[in-house]
Each structure stands twice: as structure tokens, then as C-alpha cells.
Backbone as JSON, one array per atom type, in Angstrom:
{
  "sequence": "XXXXXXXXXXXXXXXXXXXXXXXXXXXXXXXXXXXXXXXXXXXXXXXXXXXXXXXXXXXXXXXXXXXXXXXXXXXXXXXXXXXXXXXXXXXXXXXXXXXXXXXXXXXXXXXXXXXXXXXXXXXXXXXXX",
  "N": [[1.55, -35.3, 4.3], [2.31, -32.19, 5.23], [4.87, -29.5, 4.45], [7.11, -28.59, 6.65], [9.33, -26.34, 6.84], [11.38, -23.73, 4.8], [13.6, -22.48, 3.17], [14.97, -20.25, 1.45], [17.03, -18.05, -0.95], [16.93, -14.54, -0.66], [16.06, -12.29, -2.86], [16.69, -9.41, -5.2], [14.23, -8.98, -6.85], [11.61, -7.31, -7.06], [12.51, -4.76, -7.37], [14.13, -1.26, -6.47], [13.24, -0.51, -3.48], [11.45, -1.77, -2.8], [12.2, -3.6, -1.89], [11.25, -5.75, 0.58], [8.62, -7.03, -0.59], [8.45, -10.04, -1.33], [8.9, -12.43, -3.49], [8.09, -15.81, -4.02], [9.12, -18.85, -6.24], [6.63, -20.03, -8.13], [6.39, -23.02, -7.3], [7.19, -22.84, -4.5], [5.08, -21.31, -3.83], [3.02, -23.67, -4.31], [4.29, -25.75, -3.18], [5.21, -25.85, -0.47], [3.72, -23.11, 0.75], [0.82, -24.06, 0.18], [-0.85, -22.81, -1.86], [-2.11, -22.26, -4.69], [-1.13, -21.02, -7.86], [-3.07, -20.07, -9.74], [-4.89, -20.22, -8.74], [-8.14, -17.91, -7.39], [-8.6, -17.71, -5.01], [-6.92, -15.92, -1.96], [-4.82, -16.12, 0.15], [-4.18, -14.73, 3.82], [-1.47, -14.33, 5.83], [-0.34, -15.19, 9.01], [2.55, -13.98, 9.84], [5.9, -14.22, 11.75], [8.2, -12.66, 12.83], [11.23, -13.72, 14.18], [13.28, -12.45, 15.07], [12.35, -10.45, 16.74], [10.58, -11.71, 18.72], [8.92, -10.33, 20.62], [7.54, -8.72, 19.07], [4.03, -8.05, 18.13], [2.76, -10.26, 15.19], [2.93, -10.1, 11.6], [0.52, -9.26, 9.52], [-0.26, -10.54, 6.41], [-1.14, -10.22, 3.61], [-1.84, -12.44, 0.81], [-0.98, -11.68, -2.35], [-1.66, -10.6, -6.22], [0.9, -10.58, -8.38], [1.4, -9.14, -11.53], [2.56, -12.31, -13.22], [3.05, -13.98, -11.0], [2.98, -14.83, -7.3], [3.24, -12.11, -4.57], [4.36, -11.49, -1.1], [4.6, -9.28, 1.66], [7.54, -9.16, 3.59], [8.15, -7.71, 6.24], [11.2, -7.94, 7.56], [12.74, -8.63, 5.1], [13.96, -6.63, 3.89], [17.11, -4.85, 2.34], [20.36, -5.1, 3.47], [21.79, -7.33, 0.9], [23.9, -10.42, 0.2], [21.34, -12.17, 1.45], [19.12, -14.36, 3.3], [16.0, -15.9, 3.61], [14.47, -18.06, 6.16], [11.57, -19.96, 6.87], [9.51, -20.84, 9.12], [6.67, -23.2, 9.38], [4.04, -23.17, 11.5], [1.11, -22.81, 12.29], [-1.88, -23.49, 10.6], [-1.53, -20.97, 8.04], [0.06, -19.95, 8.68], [3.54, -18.32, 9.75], [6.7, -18.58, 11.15], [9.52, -16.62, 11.08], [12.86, -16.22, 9.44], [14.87, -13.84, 8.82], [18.47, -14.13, 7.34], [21.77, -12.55, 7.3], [24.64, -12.0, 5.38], [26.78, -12.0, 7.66], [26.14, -13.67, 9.65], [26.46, -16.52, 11.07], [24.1, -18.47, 10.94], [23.46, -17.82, 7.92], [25.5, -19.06, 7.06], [25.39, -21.59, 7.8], [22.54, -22.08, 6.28], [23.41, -21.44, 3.31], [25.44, -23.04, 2.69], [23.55, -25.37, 2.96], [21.74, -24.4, 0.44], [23.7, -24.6, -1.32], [24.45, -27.02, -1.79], [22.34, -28.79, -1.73], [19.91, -27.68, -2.89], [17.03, -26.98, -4.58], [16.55, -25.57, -6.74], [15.79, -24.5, -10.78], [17.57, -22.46, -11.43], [20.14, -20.74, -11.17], [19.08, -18.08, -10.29], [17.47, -18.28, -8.06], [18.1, -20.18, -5.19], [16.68, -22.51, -3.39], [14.74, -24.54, -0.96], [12.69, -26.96, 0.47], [11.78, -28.63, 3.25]],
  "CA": [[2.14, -34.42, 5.31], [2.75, -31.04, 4.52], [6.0, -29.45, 4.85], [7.45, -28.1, 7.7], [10.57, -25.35, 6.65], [11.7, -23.48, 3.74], [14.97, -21.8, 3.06], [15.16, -19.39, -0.2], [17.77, -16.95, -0.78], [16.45, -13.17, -1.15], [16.71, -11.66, -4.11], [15.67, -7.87, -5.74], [13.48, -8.84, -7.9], [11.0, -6.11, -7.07], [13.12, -3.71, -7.57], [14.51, -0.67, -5.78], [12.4, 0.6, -2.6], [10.28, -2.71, -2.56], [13.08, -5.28, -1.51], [10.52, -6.65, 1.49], [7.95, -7.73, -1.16], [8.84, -11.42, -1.83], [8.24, -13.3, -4.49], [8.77, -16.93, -4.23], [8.66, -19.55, -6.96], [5.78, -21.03, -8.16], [6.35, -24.2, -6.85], [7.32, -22.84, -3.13], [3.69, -21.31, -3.04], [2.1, -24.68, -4.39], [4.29, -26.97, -2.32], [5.25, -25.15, 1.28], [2.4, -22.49, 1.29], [-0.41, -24.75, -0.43], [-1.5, -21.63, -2.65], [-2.27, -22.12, -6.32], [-1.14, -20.0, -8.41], [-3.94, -19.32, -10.93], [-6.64, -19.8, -7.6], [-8.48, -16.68, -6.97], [-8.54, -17.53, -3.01], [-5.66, -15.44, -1.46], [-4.95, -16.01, 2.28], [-3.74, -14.08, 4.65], [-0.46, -15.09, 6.65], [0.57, -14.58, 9.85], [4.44, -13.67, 10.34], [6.28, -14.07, 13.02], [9.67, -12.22, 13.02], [11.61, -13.99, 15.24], [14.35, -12.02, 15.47], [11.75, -9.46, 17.08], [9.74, -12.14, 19.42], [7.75, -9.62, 21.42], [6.45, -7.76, 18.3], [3.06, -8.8, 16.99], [3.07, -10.6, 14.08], [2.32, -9.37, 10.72], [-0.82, -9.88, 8.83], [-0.11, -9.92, 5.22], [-2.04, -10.69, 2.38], [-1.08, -12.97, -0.49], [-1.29, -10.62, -3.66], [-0.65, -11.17, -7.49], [1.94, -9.23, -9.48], [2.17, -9.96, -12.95], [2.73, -14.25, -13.63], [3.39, -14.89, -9.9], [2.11, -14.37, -6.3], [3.74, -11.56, -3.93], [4.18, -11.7, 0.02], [5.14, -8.41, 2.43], [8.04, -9.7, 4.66], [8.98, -6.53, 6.7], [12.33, -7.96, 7.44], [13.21, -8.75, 4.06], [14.6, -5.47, 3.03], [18.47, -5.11, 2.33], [21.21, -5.67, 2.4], [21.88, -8.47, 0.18], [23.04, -11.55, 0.16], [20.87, -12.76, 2.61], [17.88, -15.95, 3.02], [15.01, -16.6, 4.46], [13.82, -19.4, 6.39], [10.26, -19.94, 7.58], [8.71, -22.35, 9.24], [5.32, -23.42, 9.65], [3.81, -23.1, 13.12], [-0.39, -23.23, 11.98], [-2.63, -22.96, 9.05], [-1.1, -20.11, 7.17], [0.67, -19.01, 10.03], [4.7, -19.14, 9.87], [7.84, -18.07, 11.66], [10.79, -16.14, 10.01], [14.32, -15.8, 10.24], [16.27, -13.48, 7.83], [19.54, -14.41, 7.73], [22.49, -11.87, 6.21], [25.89, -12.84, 5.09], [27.75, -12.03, 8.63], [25.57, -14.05, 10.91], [26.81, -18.34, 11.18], [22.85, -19.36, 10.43], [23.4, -17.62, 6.67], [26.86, -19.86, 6.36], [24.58, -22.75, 7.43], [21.62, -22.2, 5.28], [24.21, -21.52, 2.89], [25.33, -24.57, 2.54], [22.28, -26.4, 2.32], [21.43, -23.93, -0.64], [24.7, -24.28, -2.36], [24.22, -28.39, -1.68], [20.99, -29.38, -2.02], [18.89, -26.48, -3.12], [15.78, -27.34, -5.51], [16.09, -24.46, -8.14], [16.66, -24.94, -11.99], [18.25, -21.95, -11.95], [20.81, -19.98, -10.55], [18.41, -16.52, -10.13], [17.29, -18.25, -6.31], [18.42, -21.24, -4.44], [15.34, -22.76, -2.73], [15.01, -25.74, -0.68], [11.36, -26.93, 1.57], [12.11, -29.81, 4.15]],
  "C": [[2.68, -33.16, 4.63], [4.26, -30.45, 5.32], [6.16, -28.48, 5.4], [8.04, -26.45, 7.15], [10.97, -25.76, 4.64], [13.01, -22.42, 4.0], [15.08, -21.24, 1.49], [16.08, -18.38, 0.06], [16.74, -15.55, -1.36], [16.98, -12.25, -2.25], [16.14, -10.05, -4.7], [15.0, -7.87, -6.56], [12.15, -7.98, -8.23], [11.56, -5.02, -7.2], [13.28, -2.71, -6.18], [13.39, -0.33, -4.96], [11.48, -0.54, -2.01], [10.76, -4.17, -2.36], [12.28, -5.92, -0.28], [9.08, -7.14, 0.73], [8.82, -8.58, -1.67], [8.24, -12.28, -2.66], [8.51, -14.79, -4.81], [8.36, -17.49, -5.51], [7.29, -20.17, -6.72], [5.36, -22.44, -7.45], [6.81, -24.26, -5.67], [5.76, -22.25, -2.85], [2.91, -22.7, -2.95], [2.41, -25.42, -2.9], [4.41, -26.64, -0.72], [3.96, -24.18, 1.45], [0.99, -23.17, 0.91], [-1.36, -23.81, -0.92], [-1.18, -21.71, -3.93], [-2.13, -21.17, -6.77], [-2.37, -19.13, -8.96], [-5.89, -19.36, -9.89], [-6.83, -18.08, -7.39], [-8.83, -16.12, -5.61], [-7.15, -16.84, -3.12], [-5.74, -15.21, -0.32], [-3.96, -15.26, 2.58], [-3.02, -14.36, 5.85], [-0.18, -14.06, 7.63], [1.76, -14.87, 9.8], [4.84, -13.41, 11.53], [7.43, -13.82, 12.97], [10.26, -12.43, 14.06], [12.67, -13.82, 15.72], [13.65, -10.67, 16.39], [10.29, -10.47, 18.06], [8.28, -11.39, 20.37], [6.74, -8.62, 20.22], [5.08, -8.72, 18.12], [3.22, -9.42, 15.61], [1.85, -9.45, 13.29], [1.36, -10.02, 9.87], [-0.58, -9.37, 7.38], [-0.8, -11.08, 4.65], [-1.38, -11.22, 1.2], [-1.78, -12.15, -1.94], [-1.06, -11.22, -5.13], [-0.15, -10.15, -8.03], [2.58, -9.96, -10.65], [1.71, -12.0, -12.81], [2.66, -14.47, -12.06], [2.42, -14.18, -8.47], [3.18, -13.07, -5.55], [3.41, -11.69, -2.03], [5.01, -10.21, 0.69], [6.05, -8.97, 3.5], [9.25, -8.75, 5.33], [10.51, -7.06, 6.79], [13.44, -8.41, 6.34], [13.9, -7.68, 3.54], [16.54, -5.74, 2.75], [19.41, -4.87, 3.25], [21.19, -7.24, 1.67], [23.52, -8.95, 0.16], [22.01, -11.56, 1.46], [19.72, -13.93, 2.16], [17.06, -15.8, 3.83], [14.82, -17.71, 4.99], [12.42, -19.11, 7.28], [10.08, -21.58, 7.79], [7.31, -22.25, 9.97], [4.96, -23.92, 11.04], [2.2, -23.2, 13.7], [-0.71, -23.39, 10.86], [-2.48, -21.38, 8.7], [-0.57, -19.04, 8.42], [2.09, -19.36, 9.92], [5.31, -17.97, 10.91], [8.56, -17.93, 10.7], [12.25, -15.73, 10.67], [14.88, -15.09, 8.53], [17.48, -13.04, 8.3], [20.77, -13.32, 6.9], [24.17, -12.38, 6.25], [26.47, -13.09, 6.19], [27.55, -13.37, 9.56], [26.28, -15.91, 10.52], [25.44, -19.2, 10.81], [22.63, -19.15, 8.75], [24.63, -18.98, 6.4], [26.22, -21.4, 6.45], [23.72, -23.08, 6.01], [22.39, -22.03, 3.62], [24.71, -22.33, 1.77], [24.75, -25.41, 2.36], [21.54, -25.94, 0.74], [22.42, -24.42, -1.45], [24.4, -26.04, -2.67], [23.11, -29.18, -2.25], [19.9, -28.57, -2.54], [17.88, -27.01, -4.88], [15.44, -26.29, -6.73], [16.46, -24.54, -9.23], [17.1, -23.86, -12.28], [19.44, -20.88, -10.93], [20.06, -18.2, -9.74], [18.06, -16.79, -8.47], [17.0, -19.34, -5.95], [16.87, -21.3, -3.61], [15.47, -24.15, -1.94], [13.71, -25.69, 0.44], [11.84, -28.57, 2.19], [10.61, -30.11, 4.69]]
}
């Protein structure tokens, strides 16, 4: 069974101007998107910003930059803190919620990061249900 929802905090690791390219861990493409790193397939996800229900979703392309993969997730930009959560809704099709410090679904997700979160390192809390 593949897994449903993911929750990662957002981080700048693209640097200035390019905070809505996302770069998850390695082991959130393998295990939540089912995309090998070192494969030379790269699919093409629909997004569904669901803080923006009537838009179209976005069609973005899984890219590589450098060691890892990259993903376009228009509402990723800043401010910071904030998290993502997606959840899977087809084959390479998800829903998104970014969450920023004010809102009560960041103090949730939050919490499940600060709690249970799957990362060996402090640089970005992660967690796939």
C-alpha cells in the first residue's frame, strides 16, 4: 500500500528568488512519490492548491538539481516557517496545503513534526503516513 500524506517543513534551500522550488529528501521521493532517484523516468505531477480550489492545477515536472530531485510548488514561496502537506488523490496526482506559522493547521502539523517526524537531521522535519 502506498502512502497516503506527507508533511515536510519548507525550507530555503534553493536559495533567494526560488523558494517555490522544493526539494524533498531522498527518501520522501522514493517512499511517498515512488520516484528513484538515480531513474532517468521523470513524471509529471499534478498539484492541486487547495487553498485556491477553483484554480487549475499545476502541471509540474520532476527535474534534477545537483544530488537530488526538484519539484515547482507555486505556493511554496515565503514567508518562512511554514510546511507542506500533500496528499495523494491519483497516480502522480496530489493535493497541497501550505501551512504558515499563524494559521492552527501549522501548530498541528507542528506537532506531529516536532513529535514524530522521520528526519536524521534537524535541516527538515518530515513525516509520510
Amino acid at each position: 500500500m502506498q502512502a497516503r500524506e506527507l508533511i515536510m517543513d519548507l525550507t530555503n534551500e534553493q536559495g533567494k528568488g526560488r523558494e517555490s522550488q522544493v526539494q524533498p529528501p531522498a527518501e520522501v521521493w522514493e517512499q511517498f512519490f515512488g520516484v528513484r532517484i538515480n531513474s532517468k523516468i521523470r513524471p509529471t505531477l499534478r498539484l492541486q492548491n487547495m487553498a485556491k480550489k477553483r484554480a487549475d492545477p499545476e502541471q509540474r515536472k520532476v527535474v534534477q538539481h545537483h544530488h537530488n530531485l526538484t519539484i515547482e510548488i507555486a505556493d511554496a514561496k515565503p514567508p518562512r516557517p511554514a510546511i507542506l502537506r500533500m496528499q495523494r488523490d491519483g497516480v502522480n496526482s496530489f493535493a497541497y496545503w501550505v501551512y504558515r506559522a499563524r494559521a492552527q493547521q501549522y501548530r498541528h502539523c507542528d506537532w506531529l513534526l516536532a513529535n514524530v517526524a522521520e528526519a536524521p537531521t534537524k535541516e527538515r522535519r518530515w513525516i509520510i503516513i
